[in-house]
One Martini backbone bead per residue (centre of mass of N, CA, C, O) as a GRO file, in nm:
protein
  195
    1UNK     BB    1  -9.612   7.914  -0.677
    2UNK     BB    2  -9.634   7.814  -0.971
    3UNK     BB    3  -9.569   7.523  -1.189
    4UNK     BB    4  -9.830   7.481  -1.474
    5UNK     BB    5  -9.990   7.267  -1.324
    6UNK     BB    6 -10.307   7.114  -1.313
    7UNK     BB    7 -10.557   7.130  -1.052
    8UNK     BB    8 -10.766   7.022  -0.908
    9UNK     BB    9 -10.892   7.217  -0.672
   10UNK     BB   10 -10.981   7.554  -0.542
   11UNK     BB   11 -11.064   7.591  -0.856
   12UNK     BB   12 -11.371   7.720  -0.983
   13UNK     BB   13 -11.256   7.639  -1.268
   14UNK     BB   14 -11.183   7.354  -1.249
   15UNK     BB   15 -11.408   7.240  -1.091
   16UNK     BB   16 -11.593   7.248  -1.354
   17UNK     BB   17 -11.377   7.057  -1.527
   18UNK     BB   18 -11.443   6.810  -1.359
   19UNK     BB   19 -11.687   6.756  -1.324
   20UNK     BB   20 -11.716   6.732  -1.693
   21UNK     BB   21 -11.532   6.460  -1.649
   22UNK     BB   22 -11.735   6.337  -1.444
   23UNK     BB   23 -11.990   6.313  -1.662
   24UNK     BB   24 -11.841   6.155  -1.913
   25UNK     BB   25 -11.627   5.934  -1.725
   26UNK     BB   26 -11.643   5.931  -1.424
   27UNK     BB   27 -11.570   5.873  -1.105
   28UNK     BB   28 -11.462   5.709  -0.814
   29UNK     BB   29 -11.774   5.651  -0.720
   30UNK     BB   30 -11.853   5.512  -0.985
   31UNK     BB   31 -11.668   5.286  -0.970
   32UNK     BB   32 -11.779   5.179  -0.691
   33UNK     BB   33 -12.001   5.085  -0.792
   34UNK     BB   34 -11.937   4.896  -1.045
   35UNK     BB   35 -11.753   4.733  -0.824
   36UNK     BB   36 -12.051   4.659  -0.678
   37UNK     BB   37 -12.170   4.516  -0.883
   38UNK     BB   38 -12.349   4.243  -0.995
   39UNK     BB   39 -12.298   4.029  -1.256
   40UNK     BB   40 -12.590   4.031  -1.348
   41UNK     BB   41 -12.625   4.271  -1.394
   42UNK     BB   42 -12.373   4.338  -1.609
   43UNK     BB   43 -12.460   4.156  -1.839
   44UNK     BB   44 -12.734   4.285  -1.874
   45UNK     BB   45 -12.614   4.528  -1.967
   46UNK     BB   46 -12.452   4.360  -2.208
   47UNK     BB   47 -12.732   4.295  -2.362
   48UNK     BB   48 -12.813   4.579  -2.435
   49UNK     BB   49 -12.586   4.704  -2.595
   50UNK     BB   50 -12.596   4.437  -2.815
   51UNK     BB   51 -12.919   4.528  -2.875
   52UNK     BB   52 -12.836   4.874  -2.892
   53UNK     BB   53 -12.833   5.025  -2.680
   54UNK     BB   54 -12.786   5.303  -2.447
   55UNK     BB   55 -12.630   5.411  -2.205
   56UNK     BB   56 -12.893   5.569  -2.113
   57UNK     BB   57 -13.093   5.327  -2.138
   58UNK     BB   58 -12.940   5.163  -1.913
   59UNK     BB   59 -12.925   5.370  -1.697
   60UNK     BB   60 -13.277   5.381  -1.667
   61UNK     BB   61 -13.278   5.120  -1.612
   62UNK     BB   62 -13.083   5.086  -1.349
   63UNK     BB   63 -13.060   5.323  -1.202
   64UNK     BB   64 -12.814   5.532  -1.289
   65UNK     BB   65 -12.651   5.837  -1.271
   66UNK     BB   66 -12.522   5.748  -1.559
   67UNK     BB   67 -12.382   5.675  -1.822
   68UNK     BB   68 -12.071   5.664  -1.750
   69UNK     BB   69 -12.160   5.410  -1.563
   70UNK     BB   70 -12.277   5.210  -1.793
   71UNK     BB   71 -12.010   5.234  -1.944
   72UNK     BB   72 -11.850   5.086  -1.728
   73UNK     BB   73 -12.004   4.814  -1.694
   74UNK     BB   74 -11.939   4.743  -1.982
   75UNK     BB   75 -11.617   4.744  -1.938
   76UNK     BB   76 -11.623   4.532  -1.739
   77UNK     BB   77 -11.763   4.289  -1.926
   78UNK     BB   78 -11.573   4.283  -2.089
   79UNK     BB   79 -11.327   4.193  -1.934
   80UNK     BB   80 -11.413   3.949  -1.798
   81UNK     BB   81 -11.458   3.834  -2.131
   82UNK     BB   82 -11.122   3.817  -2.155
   83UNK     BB   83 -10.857   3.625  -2.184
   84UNK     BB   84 -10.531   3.695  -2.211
   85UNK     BB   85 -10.401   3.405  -2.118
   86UNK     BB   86 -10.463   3.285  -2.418
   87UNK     BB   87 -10.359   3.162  -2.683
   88UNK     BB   88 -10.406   3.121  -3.034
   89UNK     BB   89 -10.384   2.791  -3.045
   90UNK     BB   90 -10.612   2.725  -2.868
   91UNK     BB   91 -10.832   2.864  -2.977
   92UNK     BB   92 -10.832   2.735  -3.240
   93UNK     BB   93 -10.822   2.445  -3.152
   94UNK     BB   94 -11.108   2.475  -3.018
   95UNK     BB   95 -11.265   2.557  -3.289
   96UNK     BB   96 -11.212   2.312  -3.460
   97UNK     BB   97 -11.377   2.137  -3.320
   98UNK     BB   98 -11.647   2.296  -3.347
   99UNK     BB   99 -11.640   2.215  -3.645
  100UNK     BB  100 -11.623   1.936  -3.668
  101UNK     BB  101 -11.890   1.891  -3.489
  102UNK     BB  102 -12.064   2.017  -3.721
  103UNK     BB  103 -11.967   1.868  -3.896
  104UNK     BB  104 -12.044   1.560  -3.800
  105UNK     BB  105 -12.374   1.675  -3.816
  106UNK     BB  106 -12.421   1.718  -4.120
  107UNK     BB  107 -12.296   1.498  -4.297
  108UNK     BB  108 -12.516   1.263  -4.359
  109UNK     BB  109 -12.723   1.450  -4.504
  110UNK     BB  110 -12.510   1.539  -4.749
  111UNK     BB  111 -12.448   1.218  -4.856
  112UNK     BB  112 -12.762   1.173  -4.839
  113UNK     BB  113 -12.925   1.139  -5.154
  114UNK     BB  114 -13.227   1.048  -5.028
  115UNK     BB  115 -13.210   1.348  -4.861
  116UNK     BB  116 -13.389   1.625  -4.904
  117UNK     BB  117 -13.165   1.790  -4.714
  118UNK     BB  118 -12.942   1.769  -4.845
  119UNK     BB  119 -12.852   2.066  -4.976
  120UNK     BB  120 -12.848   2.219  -4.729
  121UNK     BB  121 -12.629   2.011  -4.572
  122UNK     BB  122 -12.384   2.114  -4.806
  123UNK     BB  123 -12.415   2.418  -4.753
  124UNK     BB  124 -12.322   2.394  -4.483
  125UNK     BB  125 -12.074   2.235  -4.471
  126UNK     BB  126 -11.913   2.438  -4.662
  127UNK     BB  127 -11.906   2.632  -4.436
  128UNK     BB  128 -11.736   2.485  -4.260
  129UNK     BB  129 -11.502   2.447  -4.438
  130UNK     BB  130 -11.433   2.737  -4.479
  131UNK     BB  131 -11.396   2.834  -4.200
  132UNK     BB  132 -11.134   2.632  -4.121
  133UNK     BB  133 -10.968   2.739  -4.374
  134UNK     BB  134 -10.997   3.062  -4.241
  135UNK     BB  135 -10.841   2.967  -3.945
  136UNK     BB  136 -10.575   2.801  -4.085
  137UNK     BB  137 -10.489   2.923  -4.376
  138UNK     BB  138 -10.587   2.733  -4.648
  139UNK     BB  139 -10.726   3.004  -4.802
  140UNK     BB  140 -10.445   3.094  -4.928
  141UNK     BB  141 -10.260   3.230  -5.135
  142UNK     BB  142 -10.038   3.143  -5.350
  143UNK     BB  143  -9.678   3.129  -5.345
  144UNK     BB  144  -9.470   3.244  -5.510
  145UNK     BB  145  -9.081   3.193  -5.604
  146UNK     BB  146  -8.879   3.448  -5.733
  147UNK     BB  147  -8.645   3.478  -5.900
  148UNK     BB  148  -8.386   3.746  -5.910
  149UNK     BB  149  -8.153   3.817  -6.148
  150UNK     BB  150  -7.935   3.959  -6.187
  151UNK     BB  151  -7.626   4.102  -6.365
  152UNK     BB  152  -7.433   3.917  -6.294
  153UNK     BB  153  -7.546   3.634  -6.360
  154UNK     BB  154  -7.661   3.673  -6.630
  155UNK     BB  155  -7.404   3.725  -6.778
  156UNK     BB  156  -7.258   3.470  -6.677
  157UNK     BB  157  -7.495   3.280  -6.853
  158UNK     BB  158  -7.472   3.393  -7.099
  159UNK     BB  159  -7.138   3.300  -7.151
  160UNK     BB  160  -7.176   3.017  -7.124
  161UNK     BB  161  -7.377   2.988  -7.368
  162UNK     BB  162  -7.180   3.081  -7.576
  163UNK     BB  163  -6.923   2.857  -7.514
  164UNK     BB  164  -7.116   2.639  -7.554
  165UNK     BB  165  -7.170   2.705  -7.894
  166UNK     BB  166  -6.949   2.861  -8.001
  167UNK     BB  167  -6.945   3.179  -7.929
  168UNK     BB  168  -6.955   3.496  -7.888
  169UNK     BB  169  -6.940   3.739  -7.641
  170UNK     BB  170  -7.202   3.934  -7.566
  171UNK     BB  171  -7.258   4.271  -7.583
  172UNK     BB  172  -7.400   4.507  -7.434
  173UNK     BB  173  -7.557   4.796  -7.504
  174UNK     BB  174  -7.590   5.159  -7.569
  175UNK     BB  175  -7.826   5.352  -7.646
  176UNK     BB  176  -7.672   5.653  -7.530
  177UNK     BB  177  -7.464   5.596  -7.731
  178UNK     BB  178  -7.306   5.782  -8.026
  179UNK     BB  179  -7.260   5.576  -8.124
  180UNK     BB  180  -7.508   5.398  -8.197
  181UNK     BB  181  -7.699   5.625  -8.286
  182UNK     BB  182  -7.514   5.611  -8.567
  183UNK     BB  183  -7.588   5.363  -8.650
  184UNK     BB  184  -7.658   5.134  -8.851
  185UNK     BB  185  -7.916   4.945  -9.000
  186UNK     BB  186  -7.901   4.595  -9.039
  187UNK     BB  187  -8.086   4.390  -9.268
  188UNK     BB  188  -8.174   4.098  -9.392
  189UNK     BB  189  -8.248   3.981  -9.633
  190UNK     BB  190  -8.288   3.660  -9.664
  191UNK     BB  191  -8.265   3.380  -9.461
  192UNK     BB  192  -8.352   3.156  -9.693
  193UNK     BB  193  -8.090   3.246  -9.886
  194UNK     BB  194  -7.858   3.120  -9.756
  195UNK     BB  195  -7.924   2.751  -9.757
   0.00000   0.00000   0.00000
């Protein structure tokens, strides 16, 4: 009685879709292969791949079974080369260090007038400047924090300052109510003839 779960093995169709999934992706022999490499193999394979090399030329370079055994060994020098137990303000921490050190062997030549190389020790400077503060999170947009007034508080706002002046409280009108839209529009003759 079948599961319904596919099996690899005893099903000569199945044998071939494992075959098939095992040169594109590595078998466990494969695996056991990259797992017995030595380390300087597996970076050297890694500095192919960063200079553009591709798998199957890194499998010829190395004489490996396969490029997915290729795969696999770059696989295995990038995981190496992650520590994922550092958290991010050490990185950053880190970082500024290194860019601190940059900024400090540049900056002599940078203000140093009468140094031909001024100019260009300048535009150095500026980048590690600007690198520094896009690190650190300084060259972000500035903020503005707007406050957004309901309409109960600014009716009260109004009312204030109606009662205030000694005006009567202003009534917000209905601009789709019948009675409005009927009435007659009144302008002021010359403001400057009440005076």
């Amino acid at each position: 009685m079948s599961s319904g779960i596919a099996k690899f093995g005893g099903d000569p169709e199945n044998d071939g879709e494992m075959a098939d999934f095992n040169d594109r992706n590595g078998s466990e022999k494969d695996l056991a292969t990259v797992n017995s490499m030595n380390n300087e193999t597996v970076r050297s394979a890694l500095a192919l791949w960063t200079a553009g090399a591709t798998y199957a030329d890194i499998a010829a370079q190395f004489r490996l079974r396969s490029p997915a055994v290729a795969g696999m060994a770059i696989e295995r020098a990038l995981s190496e080369s992650v520590d994922d137990t550092q958290d991010r303000t050490k990185l950053r921490r880190r970082m500024s260090l290194t860019l601190d050190r940059l900024l400090r062997a540049v900056m002599p030549k940078a203000i140093d007038t009468q140094n031909p190389e001024q100019l260009p020790a300048v535009r150095t400077a500026l980048t590690v400047v600007e690198r520094y503060a896009r690190l650190n999170g300084l060259d972000a947009p500035i903020q503005h924090d707007v406050n957004v007034v309901d309409d109960e508080k600014f009716n009260r706002l109004v009312e204030l300052a109606a009662r205030g002046m000694g005006m009567p409280i202003p009534v917000e009108a209905d601009i789709f109510d019948e009675e409005y839209m009927d009435a007659e529009v009144v302008e002021d003759e010359d403001p400057e003839a009440e005076r």
